[in-house]
C-alpha positions in Angstrom: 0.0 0.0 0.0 2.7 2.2 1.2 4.4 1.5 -2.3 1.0 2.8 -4.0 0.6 5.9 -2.0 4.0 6.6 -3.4 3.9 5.7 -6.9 0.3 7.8 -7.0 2.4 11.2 -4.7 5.2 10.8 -7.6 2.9 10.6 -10.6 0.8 13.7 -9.7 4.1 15.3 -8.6 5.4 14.8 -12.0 2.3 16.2 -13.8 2.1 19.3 -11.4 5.6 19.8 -12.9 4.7 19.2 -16.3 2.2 21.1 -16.5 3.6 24.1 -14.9 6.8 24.0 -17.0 4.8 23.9 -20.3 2.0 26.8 -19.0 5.6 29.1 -18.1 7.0 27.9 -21.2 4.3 29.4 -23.1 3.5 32.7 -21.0 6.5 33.6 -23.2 7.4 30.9 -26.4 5.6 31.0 -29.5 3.3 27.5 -29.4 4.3 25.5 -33.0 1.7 23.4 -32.4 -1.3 22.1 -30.9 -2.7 18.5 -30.5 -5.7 19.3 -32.6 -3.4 20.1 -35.6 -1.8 17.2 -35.0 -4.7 15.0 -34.7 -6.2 16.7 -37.8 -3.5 15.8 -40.0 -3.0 12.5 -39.0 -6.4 12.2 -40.1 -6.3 13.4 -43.6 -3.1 11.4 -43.9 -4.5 7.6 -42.8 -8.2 9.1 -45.1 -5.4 9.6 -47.9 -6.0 13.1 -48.6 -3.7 15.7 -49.4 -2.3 17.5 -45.9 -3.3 20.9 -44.9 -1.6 22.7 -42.2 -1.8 26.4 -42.2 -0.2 27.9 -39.4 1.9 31.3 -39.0 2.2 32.6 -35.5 2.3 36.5 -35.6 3.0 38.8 -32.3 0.0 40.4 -30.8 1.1 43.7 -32.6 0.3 42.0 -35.7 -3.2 41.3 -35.2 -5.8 43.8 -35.6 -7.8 44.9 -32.5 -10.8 44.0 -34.9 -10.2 40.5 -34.4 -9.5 40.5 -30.6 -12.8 42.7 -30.0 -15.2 40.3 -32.8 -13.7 36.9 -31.0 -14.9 38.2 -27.7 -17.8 39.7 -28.7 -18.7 36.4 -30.2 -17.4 33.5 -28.0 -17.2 35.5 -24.8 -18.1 39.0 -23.7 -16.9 38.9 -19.9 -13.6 37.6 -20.8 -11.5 40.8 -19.2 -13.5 39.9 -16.0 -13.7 36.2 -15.4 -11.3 34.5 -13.8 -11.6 31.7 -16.2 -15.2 30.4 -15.2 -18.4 32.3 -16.3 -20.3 31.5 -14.0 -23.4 32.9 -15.4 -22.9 31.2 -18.5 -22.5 27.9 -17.0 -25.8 28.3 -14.5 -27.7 29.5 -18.0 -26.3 26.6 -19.7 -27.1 23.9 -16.9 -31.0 25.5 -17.0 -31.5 25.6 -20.7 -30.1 21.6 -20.4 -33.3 20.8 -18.6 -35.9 22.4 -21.0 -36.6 20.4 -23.7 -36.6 21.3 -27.3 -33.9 23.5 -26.4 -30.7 24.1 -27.9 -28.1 23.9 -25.1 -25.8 27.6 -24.5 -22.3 27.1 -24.6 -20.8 28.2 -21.7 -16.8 27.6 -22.6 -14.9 30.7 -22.2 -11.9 31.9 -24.0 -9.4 30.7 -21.6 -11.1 27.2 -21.6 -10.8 27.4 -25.3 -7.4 28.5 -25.1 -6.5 25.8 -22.3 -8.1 22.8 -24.3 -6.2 23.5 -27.7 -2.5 24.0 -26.7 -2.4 21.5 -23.9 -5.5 18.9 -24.5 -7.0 17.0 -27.1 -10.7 17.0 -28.4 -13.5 15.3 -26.3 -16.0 15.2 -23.5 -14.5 12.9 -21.2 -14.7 13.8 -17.5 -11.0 13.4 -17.6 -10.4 15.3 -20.3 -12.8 18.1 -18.7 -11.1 18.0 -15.3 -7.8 18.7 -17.0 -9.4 21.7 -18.9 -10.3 22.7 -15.7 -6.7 22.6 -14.0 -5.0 24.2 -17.3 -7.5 27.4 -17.2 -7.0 27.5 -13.6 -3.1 27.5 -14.5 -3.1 30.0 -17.3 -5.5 32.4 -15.3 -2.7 32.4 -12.8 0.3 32.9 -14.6 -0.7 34.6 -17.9 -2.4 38.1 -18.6 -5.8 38.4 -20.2 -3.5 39.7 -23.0 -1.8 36.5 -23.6 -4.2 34.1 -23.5 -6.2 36.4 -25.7 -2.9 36.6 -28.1 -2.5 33.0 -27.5 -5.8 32.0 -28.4 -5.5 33.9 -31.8 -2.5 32.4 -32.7 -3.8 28.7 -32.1 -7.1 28.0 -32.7 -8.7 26.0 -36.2 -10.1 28.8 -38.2 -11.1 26.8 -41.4 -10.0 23.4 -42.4 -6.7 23.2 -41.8 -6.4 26.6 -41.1 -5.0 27.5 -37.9 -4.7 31.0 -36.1 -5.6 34.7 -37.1 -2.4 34.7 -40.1 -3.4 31.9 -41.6 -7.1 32.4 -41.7 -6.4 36.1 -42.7 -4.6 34.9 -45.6 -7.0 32.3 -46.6 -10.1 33.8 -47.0 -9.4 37.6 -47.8 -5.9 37.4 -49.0 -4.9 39.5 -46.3 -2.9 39.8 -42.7 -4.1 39.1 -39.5 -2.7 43.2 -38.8 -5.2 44.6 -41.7 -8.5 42.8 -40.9 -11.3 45.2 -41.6 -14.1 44.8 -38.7 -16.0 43.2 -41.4 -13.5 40.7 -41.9 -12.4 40.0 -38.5 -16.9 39.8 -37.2 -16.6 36.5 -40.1 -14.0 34.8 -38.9 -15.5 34.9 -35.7 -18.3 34.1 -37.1 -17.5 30.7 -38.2 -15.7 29.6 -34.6 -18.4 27.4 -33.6 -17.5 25.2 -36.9 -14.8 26.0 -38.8 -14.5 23.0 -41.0 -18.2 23.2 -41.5 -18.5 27.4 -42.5 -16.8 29.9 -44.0 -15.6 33.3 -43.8 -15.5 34.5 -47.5 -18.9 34.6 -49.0 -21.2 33.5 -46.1 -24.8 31.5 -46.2 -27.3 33.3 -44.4 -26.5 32.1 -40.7 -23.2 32.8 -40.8 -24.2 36.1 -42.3 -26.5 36.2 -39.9 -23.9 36.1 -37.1 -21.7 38.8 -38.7 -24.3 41.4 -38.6 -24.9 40.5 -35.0 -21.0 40.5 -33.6 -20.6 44.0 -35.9 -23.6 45.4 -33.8 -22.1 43.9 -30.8 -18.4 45.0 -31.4 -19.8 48.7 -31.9 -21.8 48.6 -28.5 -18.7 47.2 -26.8 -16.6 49.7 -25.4 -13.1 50.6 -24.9 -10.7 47.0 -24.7 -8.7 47.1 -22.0 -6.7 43.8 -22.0 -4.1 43.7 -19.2 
């Protein structure tokens, strides 16, 4: 038993380490890749389809403040005052669960987003949520708001195999991530909750929908302090 108790204290030791080394790590390193861009490509590969991997990580300077104000307008609008959690969102999304015929709120924020793609891997395991849990907890700690914001831009699938705000500038306006028009930038958002599925450059009418709505939203906003 003793030899248990010991085996389990020096397993979660190591992951504590892990885990903190890698969040440190990246309060500062670029992040060359996530597991979702790895698990995407292995995909195409073993489907026997031609591999796309479009990644170019840009400093925060180099992505336009439309982007950062349409992504949180879009996937999360208390993001400079959570600590991680919204709460709300989660109560709202645990009540609308128990109505029928009801579509079911996401409540993930953009630092559960963020923690999920650069340290997890896609799923809806318990585990796999738990460890979301500990990584935003971890990133709330040691990052600002402006780094997991920056971060997030720079990581997250914006098309297929399209990864971060350079790419998906580049792919569907021919632009950078620094000259997004508002226009441009409300689109991409637009197209977060499925980016394989929608797209950015010449919208149907829900995703065109859902850039008139983040454009009303970004203009009723306010100032974006990100510290």
């Amino acid at each position: 038993m003793k030899r248990i108790i010991r085996l389990l204290l020096f397993i979660g030791a190591f992951f504590v380490g892990f885990s903190l080394l890698f969040v440190i790590l990246f309060k500062w390193a670029p992040v060359p890749a996530t597991p979702l861009m790895v698990i995407r490509s292995v995909q195409q590969i073993s489907d026997g389809k031609p591999l796309k991997w479009k990644h170019d990580w840009v400093s925060k300077k180099k992505i336009s403040r439309n982007l950062k104000l349409a992504v949180i307008c879009s996937e999360d609008q208390n993001f400079i005052a959570h600590g991680g959690f919204d709460l709300e969102a989660i109560d709202k999304a645990i009540q609308e669960s128990k109505t029928r015929n009801k579509r079911v709120r996401g409540a993930s924020t953009i630092s559960q987003q963020t923690a999920k793609n650069v340290f997890l891997w896609p799923g809806r395991s318990w585990v796999r949520k738990g460890l979301e849990v500990w990584f935003t907890a971890l990133i709330e700690l040691f990052w600002s708001k402006e780094r997991i914001l920056h971060v997030y831009l720079n990581s997250i699938e914006m098309g297929d195999g399209i990864y971060g705000a350079e790419a998906a500038a580049k792919a569907w306006f021919g632009t950078s991530a620094e000259k997004l028009s508002a226009r441009q930038a409300a689109a991409i958002a637009a197209i977060l909750p499925n980016p394989r599925k929608y797209k950015a450059a010449n919208p149907g009418p829900y995703v065109a929908g859902r850039i008139e709505w983040i454009l009303g939203q970004m203009q009723q906003y306010g100032p974006l302090d990100l510290k």
